[in-house]
DSSP file (Angstrom, degrees, kcal/mol; ACC not computed):
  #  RESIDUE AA STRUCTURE BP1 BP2  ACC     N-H-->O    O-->H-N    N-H-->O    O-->H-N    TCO  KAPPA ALPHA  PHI   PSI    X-CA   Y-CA   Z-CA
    1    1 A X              0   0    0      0, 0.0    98,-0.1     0, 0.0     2,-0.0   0.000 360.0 360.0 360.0 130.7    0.0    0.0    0.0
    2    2 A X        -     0   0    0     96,-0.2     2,-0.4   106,-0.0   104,-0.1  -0.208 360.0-154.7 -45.8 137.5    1.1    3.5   -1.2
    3    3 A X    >   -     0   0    0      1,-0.1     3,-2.5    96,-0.0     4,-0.1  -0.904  27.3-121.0-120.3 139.8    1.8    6.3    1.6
    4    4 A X  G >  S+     0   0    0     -2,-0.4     3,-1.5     1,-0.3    -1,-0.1   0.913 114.7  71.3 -59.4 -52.6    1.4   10.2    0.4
    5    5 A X  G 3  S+     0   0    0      1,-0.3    -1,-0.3    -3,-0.1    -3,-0.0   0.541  90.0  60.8  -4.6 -43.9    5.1   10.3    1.5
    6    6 A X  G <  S+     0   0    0     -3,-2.5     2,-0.5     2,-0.0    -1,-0.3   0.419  90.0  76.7 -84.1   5.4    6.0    8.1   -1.7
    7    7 A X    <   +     0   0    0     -3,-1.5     3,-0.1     1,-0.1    78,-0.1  -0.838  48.1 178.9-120.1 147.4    4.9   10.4   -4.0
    8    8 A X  S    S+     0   0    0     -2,-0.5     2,-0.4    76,-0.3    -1,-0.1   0.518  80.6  49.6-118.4 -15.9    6.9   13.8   -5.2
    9    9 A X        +     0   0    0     75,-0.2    75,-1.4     2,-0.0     2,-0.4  -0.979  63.6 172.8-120.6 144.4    4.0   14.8   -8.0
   10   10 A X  E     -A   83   0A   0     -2,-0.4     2,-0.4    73,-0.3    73,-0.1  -0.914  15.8-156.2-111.9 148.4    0.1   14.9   -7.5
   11   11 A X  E     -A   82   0A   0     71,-0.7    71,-2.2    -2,-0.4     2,-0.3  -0.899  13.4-146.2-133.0 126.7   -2.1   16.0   -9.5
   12   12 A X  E     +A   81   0A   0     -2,-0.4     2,-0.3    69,-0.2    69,-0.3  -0.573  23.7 151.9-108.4 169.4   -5.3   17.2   -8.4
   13   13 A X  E     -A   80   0A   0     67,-3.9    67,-0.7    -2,-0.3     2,-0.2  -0.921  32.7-110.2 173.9 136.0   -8.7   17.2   -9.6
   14   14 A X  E     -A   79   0A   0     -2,-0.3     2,-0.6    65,-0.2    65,-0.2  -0.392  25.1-115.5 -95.8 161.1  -12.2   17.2   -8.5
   15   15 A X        -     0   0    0     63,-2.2    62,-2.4    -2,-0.2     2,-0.2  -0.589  32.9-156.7 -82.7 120.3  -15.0   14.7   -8.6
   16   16 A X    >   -     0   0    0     -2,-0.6     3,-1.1    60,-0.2     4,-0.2  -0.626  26.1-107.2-113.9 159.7  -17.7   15.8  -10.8
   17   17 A X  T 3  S+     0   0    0      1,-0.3     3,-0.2    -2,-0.2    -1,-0.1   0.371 118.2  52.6 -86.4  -4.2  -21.6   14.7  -10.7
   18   18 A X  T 3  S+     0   0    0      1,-0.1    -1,-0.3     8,-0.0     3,-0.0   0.264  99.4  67.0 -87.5  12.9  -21.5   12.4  -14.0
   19   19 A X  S <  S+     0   0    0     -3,-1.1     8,-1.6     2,-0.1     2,-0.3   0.527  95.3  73.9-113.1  -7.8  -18.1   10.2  -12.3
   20   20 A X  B    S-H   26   0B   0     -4,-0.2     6,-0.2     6,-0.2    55,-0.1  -0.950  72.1-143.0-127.4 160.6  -20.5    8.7   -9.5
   21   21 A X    >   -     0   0    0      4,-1.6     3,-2.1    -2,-0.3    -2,-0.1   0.170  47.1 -74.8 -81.0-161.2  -23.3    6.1   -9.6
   22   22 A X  T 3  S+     0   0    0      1,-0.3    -1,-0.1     2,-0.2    -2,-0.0   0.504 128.5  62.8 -91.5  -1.8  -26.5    5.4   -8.2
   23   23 A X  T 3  S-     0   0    0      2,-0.2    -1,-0.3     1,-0.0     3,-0.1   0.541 113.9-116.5 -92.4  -1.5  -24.3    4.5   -4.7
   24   24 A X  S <  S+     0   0    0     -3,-2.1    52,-0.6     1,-0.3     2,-0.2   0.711  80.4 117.2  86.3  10.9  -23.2    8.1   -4.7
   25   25 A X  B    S-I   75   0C   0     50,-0.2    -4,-1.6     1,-0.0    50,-0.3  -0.693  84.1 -89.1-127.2 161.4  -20.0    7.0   -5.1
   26   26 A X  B     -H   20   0B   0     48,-3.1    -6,-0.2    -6,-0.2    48,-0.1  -0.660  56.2-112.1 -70.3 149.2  -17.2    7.6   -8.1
   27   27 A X        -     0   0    0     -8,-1.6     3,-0.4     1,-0.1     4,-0.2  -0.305  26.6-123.0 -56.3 150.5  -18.1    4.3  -10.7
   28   28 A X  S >  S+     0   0    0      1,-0.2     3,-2.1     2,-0.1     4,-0.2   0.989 111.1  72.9 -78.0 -52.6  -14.8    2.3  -10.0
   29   29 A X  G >> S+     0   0    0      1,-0.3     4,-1.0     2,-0.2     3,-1.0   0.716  90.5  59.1  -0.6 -47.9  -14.4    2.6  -14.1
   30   30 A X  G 34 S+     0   0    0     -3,-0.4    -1,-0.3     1,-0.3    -2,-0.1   0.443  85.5  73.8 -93.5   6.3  -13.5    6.5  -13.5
   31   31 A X  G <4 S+     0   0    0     -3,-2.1    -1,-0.3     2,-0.2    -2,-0.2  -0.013  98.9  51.4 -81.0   5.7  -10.3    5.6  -11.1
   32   32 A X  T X> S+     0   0    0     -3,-1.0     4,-4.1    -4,-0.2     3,-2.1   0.609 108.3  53.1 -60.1 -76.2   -8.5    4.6  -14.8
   33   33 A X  H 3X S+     0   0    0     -4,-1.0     4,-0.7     1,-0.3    -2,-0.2   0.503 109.2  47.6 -60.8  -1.3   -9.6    7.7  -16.0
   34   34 A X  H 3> S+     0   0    0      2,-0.1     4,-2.0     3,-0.1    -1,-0.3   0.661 110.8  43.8 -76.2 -29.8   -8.0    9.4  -13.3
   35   35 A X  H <> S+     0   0    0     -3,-2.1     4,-2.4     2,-0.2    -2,-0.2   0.806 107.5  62.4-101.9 -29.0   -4.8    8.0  -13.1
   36   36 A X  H  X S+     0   0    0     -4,-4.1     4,-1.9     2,-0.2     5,-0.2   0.964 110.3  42.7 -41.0 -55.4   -4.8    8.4  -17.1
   37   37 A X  H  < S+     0   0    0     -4,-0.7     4,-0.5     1,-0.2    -2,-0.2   0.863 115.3  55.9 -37.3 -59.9   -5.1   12.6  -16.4
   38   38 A X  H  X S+     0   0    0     -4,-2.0     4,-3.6     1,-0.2     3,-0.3   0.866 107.5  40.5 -60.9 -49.8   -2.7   12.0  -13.8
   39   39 A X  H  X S+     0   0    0     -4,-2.4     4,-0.9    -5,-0.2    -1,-0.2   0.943 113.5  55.0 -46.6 -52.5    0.0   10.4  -15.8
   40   40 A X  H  < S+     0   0    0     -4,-1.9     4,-0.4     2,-0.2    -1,-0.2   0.704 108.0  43.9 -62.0 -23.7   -0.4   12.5  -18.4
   41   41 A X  H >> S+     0   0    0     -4,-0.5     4,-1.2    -3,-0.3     3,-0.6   0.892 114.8  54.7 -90.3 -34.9    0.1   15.6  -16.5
   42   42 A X  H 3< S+     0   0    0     -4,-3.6     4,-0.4     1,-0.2    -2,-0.2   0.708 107.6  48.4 -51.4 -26.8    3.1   13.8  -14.7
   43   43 A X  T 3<>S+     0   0    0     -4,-0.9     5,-0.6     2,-0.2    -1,-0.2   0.335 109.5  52.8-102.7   1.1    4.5   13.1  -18.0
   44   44 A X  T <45S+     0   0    0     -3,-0.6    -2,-0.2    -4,-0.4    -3,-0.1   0.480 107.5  54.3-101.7 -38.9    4.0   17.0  -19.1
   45   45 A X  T  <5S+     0   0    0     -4,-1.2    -2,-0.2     1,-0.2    -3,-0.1   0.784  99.8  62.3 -72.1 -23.9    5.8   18.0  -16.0
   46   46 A X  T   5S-     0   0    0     -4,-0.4    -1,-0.2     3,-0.1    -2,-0.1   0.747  97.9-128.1 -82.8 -31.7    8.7   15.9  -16.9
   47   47 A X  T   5 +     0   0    0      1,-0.3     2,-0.2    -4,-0.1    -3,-0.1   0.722  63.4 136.7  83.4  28.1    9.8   17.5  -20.2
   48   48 A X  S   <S-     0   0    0     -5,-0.6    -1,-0.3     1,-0.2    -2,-0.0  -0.389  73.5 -71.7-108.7 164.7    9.8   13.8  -22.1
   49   49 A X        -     0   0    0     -2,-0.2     2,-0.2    -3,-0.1    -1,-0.2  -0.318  52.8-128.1 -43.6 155.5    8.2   13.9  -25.5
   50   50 A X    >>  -     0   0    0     -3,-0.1     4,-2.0    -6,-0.0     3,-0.9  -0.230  35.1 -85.2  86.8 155.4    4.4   14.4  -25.5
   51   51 A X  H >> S+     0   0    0      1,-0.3     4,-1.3     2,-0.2     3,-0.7   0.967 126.6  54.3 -36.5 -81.4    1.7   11.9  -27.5
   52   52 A X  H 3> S+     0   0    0      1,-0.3     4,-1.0     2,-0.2    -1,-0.3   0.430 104.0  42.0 -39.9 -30.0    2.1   13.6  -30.2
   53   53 A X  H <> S+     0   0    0     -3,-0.9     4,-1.1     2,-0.2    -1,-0.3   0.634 114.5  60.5-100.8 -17.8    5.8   13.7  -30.9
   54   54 A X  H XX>S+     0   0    0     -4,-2.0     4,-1.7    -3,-0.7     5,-1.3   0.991 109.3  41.9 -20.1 -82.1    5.6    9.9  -29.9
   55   55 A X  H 3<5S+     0   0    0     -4,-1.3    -2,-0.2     1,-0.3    -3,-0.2   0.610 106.7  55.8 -63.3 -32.2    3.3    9.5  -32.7
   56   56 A X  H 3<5S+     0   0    0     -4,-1.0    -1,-0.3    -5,-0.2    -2,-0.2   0.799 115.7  47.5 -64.7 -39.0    5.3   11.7  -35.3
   57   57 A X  H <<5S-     0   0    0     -4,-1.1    -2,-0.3    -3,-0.9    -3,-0.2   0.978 101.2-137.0 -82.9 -38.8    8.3    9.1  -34.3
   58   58 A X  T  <5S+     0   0    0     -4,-1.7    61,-2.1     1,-0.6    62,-0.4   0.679  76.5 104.2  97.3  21.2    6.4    6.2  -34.6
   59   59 A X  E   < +B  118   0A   0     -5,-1.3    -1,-0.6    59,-0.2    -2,-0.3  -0.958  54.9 178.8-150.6 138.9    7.8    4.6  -31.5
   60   60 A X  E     -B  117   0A   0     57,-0.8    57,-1.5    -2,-0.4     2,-0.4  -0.981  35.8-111.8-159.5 135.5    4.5    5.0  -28.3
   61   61 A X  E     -B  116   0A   0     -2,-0.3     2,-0.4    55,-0.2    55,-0.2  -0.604  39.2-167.7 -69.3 140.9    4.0    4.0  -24.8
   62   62 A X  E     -B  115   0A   0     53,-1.8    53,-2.5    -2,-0.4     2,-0.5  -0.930  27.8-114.5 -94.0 136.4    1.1    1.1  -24.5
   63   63 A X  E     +B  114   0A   0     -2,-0.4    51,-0.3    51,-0.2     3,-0.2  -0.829  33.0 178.9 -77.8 127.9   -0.5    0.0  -21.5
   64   64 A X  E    S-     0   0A   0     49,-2.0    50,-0.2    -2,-0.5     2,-0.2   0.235  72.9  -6.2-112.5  -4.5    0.5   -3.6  -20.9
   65   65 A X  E     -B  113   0A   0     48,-1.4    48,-0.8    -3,-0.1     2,-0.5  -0.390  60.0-168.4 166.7 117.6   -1.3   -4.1  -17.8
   66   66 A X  E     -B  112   0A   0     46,-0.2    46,-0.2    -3,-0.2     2,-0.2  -0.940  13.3-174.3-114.3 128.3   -3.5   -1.6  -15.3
   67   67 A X        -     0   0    0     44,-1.1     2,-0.2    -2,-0.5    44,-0.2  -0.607   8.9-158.7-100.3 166.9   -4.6   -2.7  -11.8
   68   68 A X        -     0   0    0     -2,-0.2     2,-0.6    42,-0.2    42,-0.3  -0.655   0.8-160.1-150.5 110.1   -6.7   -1.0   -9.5
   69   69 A X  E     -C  109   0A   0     40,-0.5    40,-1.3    -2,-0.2     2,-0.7  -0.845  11.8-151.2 -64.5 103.4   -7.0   -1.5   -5.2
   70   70 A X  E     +C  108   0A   0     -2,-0.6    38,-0.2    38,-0.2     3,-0.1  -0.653  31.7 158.5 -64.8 113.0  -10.0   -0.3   -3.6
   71   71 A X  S    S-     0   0    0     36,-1.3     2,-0.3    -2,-0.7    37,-0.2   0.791  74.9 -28.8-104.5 -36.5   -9.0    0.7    0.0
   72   72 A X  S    S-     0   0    0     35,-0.5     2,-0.4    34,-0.0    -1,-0.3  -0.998  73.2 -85.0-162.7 155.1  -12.4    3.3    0.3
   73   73 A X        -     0   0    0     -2,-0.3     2,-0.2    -3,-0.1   -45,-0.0  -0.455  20.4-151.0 -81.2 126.4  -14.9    5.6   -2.1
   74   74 A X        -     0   0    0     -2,-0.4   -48,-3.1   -48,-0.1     2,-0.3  -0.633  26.5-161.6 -87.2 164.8  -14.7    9.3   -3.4
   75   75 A X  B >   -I   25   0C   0    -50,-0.3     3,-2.2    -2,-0.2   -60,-0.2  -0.715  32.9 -37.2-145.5-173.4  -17.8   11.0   -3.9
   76   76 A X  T 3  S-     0   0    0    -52,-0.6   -60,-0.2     1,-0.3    -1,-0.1  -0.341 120.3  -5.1 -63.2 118.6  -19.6   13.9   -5.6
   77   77 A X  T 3  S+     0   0    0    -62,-2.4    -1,-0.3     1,-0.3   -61,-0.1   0.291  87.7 155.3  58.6  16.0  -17.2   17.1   -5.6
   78   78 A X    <   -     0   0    0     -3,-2.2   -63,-2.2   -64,-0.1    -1,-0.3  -0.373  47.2-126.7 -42.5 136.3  -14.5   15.8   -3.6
   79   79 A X  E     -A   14   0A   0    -65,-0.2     2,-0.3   -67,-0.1    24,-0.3  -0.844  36.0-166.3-102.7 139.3  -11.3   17.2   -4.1
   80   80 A X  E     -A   13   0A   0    -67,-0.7   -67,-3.9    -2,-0.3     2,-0.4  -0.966  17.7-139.8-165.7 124.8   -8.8   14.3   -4.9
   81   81 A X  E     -A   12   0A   0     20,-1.7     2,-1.3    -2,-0.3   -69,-0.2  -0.799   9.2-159.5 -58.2  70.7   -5.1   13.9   -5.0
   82   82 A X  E     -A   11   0A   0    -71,-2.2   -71,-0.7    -2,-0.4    18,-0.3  -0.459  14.3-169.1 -84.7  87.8   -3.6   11.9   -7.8
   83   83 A X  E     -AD  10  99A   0     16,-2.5    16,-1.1    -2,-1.3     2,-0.4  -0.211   7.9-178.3 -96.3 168.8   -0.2   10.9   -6.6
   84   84 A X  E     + D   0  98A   0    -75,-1.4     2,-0.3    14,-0.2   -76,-0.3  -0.842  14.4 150.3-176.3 141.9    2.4    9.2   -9.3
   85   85 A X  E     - D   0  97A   0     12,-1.4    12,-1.3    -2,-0.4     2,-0.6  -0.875  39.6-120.8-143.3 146.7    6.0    7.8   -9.4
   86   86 A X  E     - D   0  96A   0     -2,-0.3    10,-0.3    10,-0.2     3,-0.1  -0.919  24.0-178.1 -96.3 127.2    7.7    5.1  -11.5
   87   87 A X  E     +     0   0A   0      8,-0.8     2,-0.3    -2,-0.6     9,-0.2   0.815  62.9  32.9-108.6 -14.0    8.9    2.7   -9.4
   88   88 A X  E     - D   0  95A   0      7,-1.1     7,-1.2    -3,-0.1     2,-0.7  -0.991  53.7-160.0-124.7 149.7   10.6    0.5  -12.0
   89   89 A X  E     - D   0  94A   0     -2,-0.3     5,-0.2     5,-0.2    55,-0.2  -0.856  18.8-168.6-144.3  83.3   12.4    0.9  -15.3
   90   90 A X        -     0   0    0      3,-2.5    54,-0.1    -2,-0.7    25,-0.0   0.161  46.3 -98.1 -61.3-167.4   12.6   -2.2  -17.5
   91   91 A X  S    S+     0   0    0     35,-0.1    36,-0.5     1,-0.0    -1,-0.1   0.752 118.2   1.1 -91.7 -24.6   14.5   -2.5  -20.2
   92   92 A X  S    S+     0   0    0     34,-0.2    24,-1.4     1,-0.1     2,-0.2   0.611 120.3  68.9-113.9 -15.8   11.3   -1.6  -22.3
   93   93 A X  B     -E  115   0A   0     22,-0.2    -3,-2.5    34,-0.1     2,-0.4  -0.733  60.6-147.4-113.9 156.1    8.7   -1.1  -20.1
   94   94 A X  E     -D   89   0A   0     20,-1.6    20,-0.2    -2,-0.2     2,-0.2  -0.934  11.7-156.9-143.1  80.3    7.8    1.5  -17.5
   95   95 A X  E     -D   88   0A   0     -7,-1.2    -7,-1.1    -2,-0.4    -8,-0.8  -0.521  14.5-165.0 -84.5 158.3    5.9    0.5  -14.3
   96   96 A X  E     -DF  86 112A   0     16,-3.0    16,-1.5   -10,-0.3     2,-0.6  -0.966  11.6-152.7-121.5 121.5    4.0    3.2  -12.6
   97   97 A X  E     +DF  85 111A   0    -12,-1.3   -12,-1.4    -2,-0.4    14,-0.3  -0.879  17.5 175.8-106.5 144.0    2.6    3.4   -9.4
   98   98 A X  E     +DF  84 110A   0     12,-1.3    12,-0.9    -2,-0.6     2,-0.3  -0.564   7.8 172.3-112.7 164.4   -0.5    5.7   -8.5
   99   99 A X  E     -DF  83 109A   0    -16,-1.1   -16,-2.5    10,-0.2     2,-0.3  -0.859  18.6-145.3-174.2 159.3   -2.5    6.2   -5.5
  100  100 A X  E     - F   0 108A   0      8,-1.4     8,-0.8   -18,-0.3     2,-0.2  -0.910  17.7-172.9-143.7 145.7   -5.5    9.0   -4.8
  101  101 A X  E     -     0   0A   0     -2,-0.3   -20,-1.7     5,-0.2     2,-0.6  -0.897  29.5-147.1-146.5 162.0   -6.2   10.6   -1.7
  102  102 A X  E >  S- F   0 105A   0      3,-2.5     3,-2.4    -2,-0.2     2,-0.5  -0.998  80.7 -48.7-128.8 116.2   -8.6   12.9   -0.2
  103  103 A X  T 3  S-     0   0    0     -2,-0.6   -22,-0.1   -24,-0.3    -2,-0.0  -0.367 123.0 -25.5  64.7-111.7   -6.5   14.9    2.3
  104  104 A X  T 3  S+     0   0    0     -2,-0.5     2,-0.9    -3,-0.1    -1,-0.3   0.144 115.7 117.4-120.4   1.9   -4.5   12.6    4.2
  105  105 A X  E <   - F   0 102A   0     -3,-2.4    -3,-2.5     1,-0.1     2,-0.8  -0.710  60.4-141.1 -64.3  94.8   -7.2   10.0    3.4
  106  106 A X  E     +     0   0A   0     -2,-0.9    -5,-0.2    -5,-0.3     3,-0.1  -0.593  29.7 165.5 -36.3  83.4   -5.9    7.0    1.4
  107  107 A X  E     -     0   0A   0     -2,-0.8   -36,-1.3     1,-0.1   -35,-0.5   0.982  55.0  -6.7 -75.2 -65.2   -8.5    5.8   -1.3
  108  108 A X  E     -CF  70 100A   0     -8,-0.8    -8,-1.4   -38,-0.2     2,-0.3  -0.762  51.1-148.7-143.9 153.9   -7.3    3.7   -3.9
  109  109 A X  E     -CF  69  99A   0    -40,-1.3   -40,-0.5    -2,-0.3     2,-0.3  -0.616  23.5-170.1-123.1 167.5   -3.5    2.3   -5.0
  110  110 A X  E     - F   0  98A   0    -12,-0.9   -12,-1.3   -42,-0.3     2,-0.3  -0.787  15.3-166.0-160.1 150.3   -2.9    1.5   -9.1
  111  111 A X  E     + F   0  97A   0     -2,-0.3   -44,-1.1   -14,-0.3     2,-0.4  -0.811  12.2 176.0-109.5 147.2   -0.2   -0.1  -10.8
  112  112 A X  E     -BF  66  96A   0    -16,-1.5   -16,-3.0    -2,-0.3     2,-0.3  -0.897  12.9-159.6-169.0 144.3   -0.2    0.4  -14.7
  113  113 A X  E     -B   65   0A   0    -48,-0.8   -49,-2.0    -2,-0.4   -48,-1.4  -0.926  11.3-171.7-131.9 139.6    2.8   -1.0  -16.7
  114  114 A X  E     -B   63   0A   0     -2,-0.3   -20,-1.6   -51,-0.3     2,-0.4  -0.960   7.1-152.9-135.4 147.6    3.5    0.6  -20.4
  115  115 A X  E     -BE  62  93A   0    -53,-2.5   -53,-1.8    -2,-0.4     2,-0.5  -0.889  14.2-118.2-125.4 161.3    5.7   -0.6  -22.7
  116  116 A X  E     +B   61   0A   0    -24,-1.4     9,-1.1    -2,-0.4     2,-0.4  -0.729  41.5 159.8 -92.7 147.7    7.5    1.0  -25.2
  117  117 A X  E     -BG  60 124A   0    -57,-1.5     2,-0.9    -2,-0.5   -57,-0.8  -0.955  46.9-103.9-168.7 143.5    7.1    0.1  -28.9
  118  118 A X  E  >> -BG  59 123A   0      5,-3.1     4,-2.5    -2,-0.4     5,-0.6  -0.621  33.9-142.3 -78.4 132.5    7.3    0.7  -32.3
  119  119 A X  T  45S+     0   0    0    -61,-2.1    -1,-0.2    -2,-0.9   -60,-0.1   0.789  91.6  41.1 -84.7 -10.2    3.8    1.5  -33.7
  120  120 A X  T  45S+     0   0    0    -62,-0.4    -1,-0.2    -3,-0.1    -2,-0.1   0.940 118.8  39.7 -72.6 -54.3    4.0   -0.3  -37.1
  121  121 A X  T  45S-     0   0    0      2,-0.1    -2,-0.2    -4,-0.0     3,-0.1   0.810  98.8-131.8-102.6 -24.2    5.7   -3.5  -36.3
  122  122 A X  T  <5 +     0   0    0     -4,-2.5     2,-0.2     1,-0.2    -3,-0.1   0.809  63.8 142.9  79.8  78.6    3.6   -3.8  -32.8
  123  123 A X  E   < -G  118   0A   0     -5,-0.6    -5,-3.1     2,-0.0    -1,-0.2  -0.742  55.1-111.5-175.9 117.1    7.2   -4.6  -31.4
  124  124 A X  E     -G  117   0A   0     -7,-0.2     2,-0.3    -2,-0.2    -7,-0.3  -0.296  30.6-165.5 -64.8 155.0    8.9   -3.6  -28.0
  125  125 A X        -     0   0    0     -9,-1.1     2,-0.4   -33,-0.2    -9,-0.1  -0.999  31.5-101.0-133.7 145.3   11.7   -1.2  -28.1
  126  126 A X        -     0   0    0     -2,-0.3   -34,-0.2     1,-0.1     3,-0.2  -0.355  46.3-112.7 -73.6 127.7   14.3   -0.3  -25.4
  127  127 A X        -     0   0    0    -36,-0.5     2,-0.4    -2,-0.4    -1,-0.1   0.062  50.6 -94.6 -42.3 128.3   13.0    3.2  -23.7
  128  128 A X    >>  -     0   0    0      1,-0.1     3,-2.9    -3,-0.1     4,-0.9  -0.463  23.3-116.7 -64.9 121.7   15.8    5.9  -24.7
  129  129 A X  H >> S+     0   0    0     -2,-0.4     4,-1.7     1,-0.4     3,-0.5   0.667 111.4  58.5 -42.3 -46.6   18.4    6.6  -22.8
  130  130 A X  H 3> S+     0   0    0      1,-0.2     4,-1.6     2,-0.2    -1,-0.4   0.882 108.5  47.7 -59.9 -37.2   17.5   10.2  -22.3
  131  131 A X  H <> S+     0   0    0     -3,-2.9     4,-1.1     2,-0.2    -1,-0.2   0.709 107.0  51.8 -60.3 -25.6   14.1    9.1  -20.8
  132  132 A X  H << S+     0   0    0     -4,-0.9    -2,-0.2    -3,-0.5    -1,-0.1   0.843 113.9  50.4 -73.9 -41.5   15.6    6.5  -18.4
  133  133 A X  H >X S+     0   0    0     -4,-1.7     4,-2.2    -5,-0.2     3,-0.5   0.839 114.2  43.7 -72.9 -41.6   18.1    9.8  -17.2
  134  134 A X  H 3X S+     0   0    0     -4,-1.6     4,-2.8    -5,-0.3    -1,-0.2   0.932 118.3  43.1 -63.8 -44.4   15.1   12.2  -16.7
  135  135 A X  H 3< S+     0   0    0     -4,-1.1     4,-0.3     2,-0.2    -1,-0.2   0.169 109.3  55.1 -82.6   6.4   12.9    9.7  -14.9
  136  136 A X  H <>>S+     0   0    0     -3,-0.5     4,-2.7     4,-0.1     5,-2.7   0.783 113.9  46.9-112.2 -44.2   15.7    8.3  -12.7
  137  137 A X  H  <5S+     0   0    0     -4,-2.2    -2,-0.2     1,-0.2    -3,-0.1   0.846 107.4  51.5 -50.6 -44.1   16.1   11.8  -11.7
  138  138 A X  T  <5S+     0   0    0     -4,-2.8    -1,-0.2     1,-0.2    -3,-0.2   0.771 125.6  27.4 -29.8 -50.5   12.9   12.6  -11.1
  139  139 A X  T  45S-     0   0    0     -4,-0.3    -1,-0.2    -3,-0.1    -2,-0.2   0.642  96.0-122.2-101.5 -15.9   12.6    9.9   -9.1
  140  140 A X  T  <5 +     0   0    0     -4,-2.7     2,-0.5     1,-0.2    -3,-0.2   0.847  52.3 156.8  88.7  38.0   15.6    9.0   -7.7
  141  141 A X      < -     0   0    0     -5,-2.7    -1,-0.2    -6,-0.1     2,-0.1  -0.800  36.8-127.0-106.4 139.6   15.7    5.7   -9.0
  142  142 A X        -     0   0    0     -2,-0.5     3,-0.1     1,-0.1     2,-0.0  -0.322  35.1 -83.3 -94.9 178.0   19.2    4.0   -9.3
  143  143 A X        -     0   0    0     -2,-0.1    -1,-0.1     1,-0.1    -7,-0.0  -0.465  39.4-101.8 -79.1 150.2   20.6    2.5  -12.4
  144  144 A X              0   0    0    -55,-0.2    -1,-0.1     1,-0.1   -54,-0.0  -0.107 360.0 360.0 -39.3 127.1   19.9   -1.1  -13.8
  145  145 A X              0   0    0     -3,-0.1    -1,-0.1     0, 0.0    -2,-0.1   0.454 360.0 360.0 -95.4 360.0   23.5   -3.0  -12.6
């Protein structure tokens, strides 16, 4: 389980009346779409290439595998804390961990793994050394022996 302490970016963002069900509660479905926002605004902060200049190379993160832990529910205008780190740095892939909070309140943990790839051939490729050096800083993470 995630502690607000592991995370050095949040992103925050409020819960809005079409993101909960008839239990009053966010649909668990819209805790993707948060941690999508989040990533992306994490990855904006970072100075790494953007979608777009991804797409212009031909070479794109995927998602290779998303998890989700329910610990407790957000609700209708809550204000919510989207924390996000990499905690590991394959040789093509790039796990992420997530976690959302309300205050000091610990709702929900995520894992999401992307890999890197060429978009024609559908084919991993190893993450570029300039992204592995930005993201290690960011995070402190040390290098692969």
């Amino acid at each position: 389980m995630n502690r607000k302490s592991d995370f050095a970016f949040f992103h925050r963002l409020r819960v809005r009346w079409a993101e909960v069900d008839m239990q009053r509660v966010v649909f668990n479905g819209n805790y993707l779409l948060y941690f999508d926002v989040a990533f992306t605004e994490y990855w904006r902060a970072s100075g790494l290439p953007g979608v777009q200049a991804q797409q212009e190379a031909g070479e794109e993160l995927f998602v290779r595998k998303a998890q989700i832990e329910y610990h407790d529910s957000a609700g209708f205008d809550d204000q919510l804390d989207v924390g996000v780190r990499c905690a590991r740095l394959g040789r093509s892939s790039l796990h992420f961990a997530l976690a959302i909070f309300r205050g000091e309140e610990h709702l929900i943990d995520g894992d999401i793994v992307y890999v890197y790839a060429d978009t024609r051939a559908r084919r991993s490729l190893p993450v570029p050394t300039a992204w592995r050096e930005c993201i290690r800083s960011r995070e402190r993470i040390a290098p692969a022996e």
